[in-house]
C-alpha positions in Angstrom: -16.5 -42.1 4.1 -16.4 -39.0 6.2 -12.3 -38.8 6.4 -12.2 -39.1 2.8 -14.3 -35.8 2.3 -12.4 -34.4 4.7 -8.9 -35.1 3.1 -10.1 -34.2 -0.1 -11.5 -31.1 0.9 -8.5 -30.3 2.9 -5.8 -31.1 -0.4 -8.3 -28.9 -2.4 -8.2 -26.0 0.5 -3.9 -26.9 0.4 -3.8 -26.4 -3.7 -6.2 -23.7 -3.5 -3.8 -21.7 -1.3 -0.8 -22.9 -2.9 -1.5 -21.9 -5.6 -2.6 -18.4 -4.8 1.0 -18.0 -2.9 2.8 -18.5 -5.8 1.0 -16.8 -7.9 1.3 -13.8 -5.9 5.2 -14.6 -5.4 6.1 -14.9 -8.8 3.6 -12.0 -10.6 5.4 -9.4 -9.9 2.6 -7.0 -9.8 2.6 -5.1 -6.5 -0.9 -3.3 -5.5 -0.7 0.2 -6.0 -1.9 1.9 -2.6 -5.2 2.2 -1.7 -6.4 6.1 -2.6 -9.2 7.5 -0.9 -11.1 10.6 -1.3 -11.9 13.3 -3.8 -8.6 15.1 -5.8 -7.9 18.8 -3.9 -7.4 20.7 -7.7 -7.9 24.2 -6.6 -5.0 26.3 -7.0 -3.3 28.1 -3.9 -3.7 31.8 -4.8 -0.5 32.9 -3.9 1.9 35.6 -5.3 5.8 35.6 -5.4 5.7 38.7 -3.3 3.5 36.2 -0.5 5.7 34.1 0.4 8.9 34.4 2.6 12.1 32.8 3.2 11.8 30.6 6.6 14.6 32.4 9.0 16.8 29.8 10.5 19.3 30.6 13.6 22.0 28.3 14.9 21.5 26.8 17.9 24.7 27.3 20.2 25.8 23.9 21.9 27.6 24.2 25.5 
């Protein structure tokens, strides 16, 4: 009586994961990723006349 539970609960344990597979397979839905953490909405209080150009030199090669 005992290997019968056990079979059944293992083919039920099988399905159950089978069928969670495939369902996952053939959805199509991917998870968006996982966001965390309160939105930063404060503008940067900057003026045109702030910023610079980065100044970029070549690198001479021997």
């Amino acid at each position: 009586m005992n290997t019968m539970l056990f079979r059944t609960l293992m083919l039920f344990l099988a399905g159950y994961f089978a069928f969670h597979f495939f369902k996952g397979l053939f959805s199509g839905e991917s998870p968006g990723p996982a966001v965390r953490g309160r939105k930063k909405s404060q503008p940067m209080d900057l003026k045109r006349e702030d910023v610079e150009d980065a100044k970029f030199r070549d690198i001479e090669e021997d």
